[in-house]
N, C-alpha and C positions, 0 to 999 in steps of 0.2 A: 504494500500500500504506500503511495505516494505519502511523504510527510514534508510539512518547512523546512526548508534548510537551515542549521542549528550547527553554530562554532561555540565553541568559549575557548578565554582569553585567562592565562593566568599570568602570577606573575613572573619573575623570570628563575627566580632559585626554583618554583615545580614545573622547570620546560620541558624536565626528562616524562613527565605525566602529560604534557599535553596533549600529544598525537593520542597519546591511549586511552584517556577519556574520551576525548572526542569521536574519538570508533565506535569504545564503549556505548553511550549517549546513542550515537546513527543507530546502532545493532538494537538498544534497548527501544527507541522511538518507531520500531520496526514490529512489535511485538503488537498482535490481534488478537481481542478473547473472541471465542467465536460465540460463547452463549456464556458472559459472567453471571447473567441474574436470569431469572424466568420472565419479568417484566421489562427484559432488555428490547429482543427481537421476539415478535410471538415465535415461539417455539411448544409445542405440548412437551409431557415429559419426555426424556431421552430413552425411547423403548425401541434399540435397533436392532436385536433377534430375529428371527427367522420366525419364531414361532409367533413374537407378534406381529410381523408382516403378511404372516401367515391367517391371524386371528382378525386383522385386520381389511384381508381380501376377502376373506368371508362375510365379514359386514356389509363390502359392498359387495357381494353376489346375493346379499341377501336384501338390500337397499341401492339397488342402481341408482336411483338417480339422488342418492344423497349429498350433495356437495360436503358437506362435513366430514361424513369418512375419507371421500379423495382427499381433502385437505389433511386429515389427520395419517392417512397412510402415507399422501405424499413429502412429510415433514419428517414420519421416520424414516422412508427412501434415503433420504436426503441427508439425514445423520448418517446415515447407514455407508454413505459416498456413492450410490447409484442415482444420479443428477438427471440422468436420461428419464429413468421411470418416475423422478419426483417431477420433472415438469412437466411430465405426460400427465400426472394426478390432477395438479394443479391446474393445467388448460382444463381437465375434462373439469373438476371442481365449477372454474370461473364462466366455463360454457356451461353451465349448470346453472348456475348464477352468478349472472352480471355484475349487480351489486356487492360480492360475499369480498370487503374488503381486506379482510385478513388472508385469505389467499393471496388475494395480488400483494400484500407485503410481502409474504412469508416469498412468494416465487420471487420477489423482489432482491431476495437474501440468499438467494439460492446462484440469482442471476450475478450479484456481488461479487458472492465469494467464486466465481467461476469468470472475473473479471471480464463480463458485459455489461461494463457501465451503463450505456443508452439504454437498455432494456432494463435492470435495476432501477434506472432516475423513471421511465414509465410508469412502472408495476408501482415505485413508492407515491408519483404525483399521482395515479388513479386511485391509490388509497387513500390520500388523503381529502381530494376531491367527494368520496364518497363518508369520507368523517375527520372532521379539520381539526377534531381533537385526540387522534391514536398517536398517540407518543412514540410509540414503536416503528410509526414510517418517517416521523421526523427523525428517529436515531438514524433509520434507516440511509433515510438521503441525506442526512450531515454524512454521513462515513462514505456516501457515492462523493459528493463535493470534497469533503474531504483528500479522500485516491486523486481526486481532479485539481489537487491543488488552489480550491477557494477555500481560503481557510472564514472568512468573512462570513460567505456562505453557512459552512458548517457550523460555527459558530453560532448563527443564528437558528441552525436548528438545534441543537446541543442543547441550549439554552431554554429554549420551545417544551422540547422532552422531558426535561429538568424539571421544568415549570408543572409542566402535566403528570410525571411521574417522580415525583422525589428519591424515589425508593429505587429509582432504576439504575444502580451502578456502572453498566457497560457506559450509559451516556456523559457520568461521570468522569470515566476513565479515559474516555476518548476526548473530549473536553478540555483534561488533562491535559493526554498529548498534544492536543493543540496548544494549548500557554506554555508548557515547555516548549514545543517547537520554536515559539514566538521570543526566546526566555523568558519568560512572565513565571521565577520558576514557584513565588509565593504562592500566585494564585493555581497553579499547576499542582504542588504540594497540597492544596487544600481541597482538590477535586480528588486526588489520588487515594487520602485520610476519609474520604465520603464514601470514597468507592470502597474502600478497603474495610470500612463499619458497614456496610449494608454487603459485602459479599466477603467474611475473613476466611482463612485459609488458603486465598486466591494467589498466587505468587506477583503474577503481573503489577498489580497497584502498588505491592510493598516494591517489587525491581525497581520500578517505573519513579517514584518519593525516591526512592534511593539516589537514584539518577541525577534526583534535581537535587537531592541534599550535597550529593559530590560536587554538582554542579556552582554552589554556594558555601563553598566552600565547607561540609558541617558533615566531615567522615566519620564522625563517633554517630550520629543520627542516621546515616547510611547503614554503617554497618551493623547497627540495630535493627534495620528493618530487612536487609539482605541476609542475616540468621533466621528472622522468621522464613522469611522467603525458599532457602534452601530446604528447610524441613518441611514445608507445606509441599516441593517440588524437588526433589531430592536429585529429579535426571534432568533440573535443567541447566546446560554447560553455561547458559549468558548471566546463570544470575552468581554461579561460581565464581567467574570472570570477574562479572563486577565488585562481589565481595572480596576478592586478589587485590584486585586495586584498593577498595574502602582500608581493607586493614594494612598496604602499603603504606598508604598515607598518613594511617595512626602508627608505624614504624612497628610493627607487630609483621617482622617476616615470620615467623613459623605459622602464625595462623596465612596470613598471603601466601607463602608458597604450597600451603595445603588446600586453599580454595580453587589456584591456579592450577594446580595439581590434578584436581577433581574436576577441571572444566575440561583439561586436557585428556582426560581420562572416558569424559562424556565426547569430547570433539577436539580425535587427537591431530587435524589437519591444522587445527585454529592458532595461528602465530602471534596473536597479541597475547591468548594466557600462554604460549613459549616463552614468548621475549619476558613477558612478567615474572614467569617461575624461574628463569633466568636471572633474571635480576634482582629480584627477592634471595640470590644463594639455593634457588632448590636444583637437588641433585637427585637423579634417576635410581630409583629403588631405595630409598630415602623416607623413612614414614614422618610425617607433620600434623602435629594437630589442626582440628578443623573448630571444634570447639574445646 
């Protein structure tokens, strides 16, 4: 997904951290939930088995012209990664009914993540057209404007979503990345703490705070939140990475060469946690604490 372009500037005794945060930063401003909260993007629950798509064909063999069921079968299609048969569901849904505006989100999301912008910005503005207050297609088409680089745009729907759904953390997060992009990294840290009280456990919003705490100079509050963050997501190599760095900075190489360690370990091609674990003094076959 397209983001702001996003530097910072430090000062010169942390020149040797520059280039590396700022990779860091790109890498972390890169990151997508694809369903943080249930009132993020309509999504039903996450039921992608066999057995209930299975349970689910049934319904419509036994209800053709239900639009509801195509909707709901085609929503688990589509968790499921069979894109073909989920917008198969979904045309047959909205041909079913014209009006049924949570399908044309929901296909709208499908069209997203399968980067067909123009047909996503559709499905989101025929949803909204048909109810100008679903929060869920304004997340929707901030994050099409968004990948499109109108940060203005999205913004303004972010905002929109916010307003309609308080509770809806994805909009939150993404929000986020947009005033980090911008460095706005206060108000970006303060979307990131919303997001992160309305969906905890989530890795992304604690990364994502981290990011801008690095950013602002404030690596004891990064790598506060990059501890939680690893234990919530144990296989993720970008938040290892980043925790390498936080604790470089607080001059705590054993714990940095064991984070760097472990992001290497998750993604051993990755040259920034090398050059890091390198320079932190870590040695190959070497064990480092991590906490």
């Amino acid at each position: 997904m397209a983001r702001p372009a996003f530097r910072l500037y430090y000062r010169a005794s942390q020149g040797l951290l520059c280039p590396v945060l700022v990779a860091v930063v790109l890498a972390g401003c890169s990151i997508n939930l694809g369903s943080l909260s249930p009132s993020s993007e309509p999504e039903p629950a996450k039921l992608t088995s066999q057995s209930n798509i299975a349970s689910l064909s049934e319904t419509i063999k036994n209800n053709a012209n239900d639009p509801q069921a195509y909707n709901m079968r085609a929503t688990v299609l589509a968790q499921a990664g069979k894109t073909d048969e989920a917008l198969a569901d979904f045309n047959k849904a909205i041909g079913l009914d014209p009006g049924y505006g949570q399908a044309y989100a929901n296909r709208g999301l499908v069209y997203r993540q399968t980067r067909r912008l123009d047909l996503a910005m559709a499905d989101y503005e025929r949803a909204l057209s048909l109810d100008a207050n679903y929060a869920p297609a304004y997340l929707g088409r901030g994050l099409v404007y968004k990948a499109r680089n109108q940060p203005a745009e999205a913004l303004a729907d972010f905002n929109k979503a916010i307003s309609l759904a308080p509770d809806n953390a994805e909009a939150y997060y993404n929000r986020g990345l947009l005033y980090q992009g911008q460095k706005q990294h206060q108000y970006a840290i303060d979307d990131f703490t919303a997001a992160n009280g309305l969906a905890p456990q989530q890795a992304e919003p604690l990364l994502a705070r981290a990011l801008s705490y690095l950013a602002t100079d404030h690596p004891k509050e990064a790598a506060a939140d990059l501890d939680e963050a690893v234990q919530d997501d144990p296989q993720n190599p970008q938040a290892w990475l980043t925790r390498g760095l936080a604790y470089e900075r607080l001059g705590d190489k054993n714990k940095a060469a064991g984070s760097y360690g472990r992001a290497i370990n998750l993604r051993p091609k990755d040259e920034i946690a090398r050059t890091g674990f390198a320079r932190v003094g870590g040695k190959p076959g070497q064990s480092y604490d991590t906490f």
